[in-house]
DOGU-599562 format. One record per residue (C-alpha): residue number from 1; residue in three letters; x, y, z. Coordinates in nm, 2 decimals, m for minus. Layout:
% residues N
<node><gupa>NUM</gupa><lolum>ALA</lolum><east>X</east><north>Y</north><up>Z</up></node>
...
//
This chain:
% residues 80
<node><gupa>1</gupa><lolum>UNK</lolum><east>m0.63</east><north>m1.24</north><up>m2.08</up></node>
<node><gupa>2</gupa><lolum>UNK</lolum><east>m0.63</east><north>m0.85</north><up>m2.15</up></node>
<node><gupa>3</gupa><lolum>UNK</lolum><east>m0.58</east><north>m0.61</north><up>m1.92</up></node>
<node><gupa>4</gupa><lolum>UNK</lolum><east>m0.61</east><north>m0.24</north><up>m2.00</up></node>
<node><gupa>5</gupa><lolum>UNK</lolum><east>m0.45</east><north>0.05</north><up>m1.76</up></node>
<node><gupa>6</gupa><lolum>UNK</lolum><east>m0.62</east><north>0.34</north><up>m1.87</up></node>
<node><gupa>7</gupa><lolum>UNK</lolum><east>m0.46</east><north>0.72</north><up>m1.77</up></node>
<node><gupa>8</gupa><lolum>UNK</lolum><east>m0.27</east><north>1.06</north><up>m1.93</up></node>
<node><gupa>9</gupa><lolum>UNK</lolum><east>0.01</east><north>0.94</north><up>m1.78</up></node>
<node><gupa>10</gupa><lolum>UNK</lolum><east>0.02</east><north>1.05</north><up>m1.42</up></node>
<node><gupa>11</gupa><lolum>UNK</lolum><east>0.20</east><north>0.91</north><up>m1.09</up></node>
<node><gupa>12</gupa><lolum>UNK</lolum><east>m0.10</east><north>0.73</north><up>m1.01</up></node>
<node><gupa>13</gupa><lolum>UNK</lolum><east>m0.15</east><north>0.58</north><up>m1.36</up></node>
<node><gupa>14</gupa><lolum>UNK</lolum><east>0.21</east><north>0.43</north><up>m1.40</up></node>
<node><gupa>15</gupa><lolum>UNK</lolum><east>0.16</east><north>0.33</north><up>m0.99</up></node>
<node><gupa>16</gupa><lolum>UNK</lolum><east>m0.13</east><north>0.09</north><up>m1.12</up></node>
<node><gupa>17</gupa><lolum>UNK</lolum><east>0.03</east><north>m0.04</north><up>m1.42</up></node>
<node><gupa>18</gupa><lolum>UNK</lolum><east>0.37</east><north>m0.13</north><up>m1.20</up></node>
<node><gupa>19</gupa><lolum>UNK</lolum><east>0.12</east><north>m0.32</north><up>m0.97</up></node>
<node><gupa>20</gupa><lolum>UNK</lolum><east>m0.04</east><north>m0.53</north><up>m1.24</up></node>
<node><gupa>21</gupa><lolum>UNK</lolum><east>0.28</east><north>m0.60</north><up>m1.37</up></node>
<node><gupa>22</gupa><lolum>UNK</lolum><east>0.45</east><north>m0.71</north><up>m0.99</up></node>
<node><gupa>23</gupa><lolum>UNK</lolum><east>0.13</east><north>m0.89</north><up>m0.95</up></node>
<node><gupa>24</gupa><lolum>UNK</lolum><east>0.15</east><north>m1.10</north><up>m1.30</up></node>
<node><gupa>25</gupa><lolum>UNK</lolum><east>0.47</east><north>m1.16</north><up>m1.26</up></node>
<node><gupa>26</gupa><lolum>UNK</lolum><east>0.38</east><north>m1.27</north><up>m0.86</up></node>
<node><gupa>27</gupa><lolum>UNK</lolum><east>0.10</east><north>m1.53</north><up>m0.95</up></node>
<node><gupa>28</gupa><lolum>UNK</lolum><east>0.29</east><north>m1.66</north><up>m1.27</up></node>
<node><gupa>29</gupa><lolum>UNK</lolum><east>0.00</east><north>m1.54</north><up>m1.48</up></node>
<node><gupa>30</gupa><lolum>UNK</lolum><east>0.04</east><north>m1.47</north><up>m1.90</up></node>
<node><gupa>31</gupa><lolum>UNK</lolum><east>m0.15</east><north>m1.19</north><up>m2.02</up></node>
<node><gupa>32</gupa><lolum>UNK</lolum><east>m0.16</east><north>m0.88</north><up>m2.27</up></node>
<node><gupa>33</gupa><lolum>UNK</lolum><east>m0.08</east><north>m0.57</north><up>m2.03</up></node>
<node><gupa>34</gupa><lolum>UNK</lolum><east>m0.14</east><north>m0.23</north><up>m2.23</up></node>
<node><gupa>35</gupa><lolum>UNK</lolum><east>m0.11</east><north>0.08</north><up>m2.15</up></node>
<node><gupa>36</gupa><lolum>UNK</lolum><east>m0.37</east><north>0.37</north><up>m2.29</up></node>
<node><gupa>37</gupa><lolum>UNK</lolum><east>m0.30</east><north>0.73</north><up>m2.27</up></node>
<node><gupa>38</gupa><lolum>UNK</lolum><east>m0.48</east><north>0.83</north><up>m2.55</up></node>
<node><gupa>39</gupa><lolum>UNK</lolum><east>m0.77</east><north>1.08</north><up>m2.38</up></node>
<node><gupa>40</gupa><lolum>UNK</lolum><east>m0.98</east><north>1.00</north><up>m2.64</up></node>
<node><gupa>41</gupa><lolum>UNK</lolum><east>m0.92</east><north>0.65</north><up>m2.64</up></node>
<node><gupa>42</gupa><lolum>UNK</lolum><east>m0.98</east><north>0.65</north><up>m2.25</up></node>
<node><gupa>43</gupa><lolum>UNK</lolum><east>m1.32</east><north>0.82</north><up>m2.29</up></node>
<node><gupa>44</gupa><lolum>UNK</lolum><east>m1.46</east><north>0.61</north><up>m2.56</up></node>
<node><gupa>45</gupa><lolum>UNK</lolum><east>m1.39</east><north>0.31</north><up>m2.34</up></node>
<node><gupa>46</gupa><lolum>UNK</lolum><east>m1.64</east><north>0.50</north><up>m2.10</up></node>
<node><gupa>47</gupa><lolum>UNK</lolum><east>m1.38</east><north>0.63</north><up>m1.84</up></node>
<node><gupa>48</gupa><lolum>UNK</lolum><east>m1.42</east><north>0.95</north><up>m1.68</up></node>
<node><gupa>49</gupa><lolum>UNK</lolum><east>m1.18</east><north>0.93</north><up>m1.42</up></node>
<node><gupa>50</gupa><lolum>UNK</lolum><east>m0.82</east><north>0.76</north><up>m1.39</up></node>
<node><gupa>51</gupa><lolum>UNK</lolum><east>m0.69</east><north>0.57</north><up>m1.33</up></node>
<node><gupa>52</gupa><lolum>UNK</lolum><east>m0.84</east><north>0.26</north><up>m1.44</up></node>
<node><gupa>53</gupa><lolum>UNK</lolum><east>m0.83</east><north>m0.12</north><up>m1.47</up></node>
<node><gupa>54</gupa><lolum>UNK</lolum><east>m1.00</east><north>m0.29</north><up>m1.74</up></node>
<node><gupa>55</gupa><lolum>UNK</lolum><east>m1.01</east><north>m0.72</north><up>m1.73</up></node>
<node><gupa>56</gupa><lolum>UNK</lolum><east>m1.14</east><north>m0.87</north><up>m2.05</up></node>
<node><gupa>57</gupa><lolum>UNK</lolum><east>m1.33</east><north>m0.56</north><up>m2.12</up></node>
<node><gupa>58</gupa><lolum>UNK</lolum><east>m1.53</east><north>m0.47</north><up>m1.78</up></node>
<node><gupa>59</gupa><lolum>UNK</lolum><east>m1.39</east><north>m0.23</north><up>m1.61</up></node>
<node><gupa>60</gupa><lolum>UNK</lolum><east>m1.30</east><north>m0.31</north><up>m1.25</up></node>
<node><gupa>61</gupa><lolum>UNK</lolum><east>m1.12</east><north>0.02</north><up>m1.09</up></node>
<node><gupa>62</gupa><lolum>UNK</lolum><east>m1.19</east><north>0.35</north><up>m1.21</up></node>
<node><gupa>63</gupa><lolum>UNK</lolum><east>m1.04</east><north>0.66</north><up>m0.96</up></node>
<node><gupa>64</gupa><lolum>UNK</lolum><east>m0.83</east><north>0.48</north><up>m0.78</up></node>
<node><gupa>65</gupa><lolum>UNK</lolum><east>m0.52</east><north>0.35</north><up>m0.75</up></node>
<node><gupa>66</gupa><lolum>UNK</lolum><east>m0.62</east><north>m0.09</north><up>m0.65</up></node>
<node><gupa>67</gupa><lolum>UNK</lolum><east>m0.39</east><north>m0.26</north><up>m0.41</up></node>
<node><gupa>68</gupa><lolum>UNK</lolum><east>m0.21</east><north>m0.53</north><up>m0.47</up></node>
<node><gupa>69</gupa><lolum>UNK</lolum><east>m0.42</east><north>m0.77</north><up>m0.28</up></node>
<node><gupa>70</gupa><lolum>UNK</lolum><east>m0.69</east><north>m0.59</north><up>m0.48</up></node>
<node><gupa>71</gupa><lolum>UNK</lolum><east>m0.49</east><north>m0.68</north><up>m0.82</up></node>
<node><gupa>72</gupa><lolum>UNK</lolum><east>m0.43</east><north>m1.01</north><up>m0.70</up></node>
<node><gupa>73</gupa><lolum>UNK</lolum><east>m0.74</east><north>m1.14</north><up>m0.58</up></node>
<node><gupa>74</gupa><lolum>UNK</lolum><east>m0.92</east><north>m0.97</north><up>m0.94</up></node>
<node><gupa>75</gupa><lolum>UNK</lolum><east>m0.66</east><north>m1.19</north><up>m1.17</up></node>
<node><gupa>76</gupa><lolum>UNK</lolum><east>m0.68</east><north>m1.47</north><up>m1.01</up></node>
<node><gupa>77</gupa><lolum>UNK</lolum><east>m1.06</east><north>m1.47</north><up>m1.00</up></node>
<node><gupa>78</gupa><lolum>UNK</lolum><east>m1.03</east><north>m1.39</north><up>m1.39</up></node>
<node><gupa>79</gupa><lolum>UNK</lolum><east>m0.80</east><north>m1.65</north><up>m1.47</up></node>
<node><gupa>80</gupa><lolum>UNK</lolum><east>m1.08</east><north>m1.93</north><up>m1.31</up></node>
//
């Protein structure tokens, strides 16, 4: 599984990406976690505001910062 955290770098951004990683390591789950920070990286993956989460290429959080539970429940409904 791929999971993308899209953002410049911000407070928010590195919040999201700390919470994937708690939850992968939580649930046991292998994946490829990247980080992009590339603007225009971020904006030809169609993002106009960050942060965001993308699973397997669909994004699933854009704006916001996703709660654990939120993380959690997303994964493991990825992962079958």
């Amino acid at each position: 599984m791929k999971i993308e955290v899209l953002g410049p770098g911000c407070p928010k951004c590195h919040d999201t990406f700390g919470k994937v990683r708690q939850v992968l390591d939580e649930v046991k789950l292998e994946a490829e976690l990247v980080k992009i920070t590339d603007v225009f990286e971020i904006i030809d993956k169609g993002i106009s505001i960050t942060p965001a989460l993308i699973v397997e290429g669909e994004v699933k959080f854009q704006g916001r910062v996703p709660s654990i539970a939120d993380i959690r429940n997303l994964l493991l409904e990825a992962k079958g």
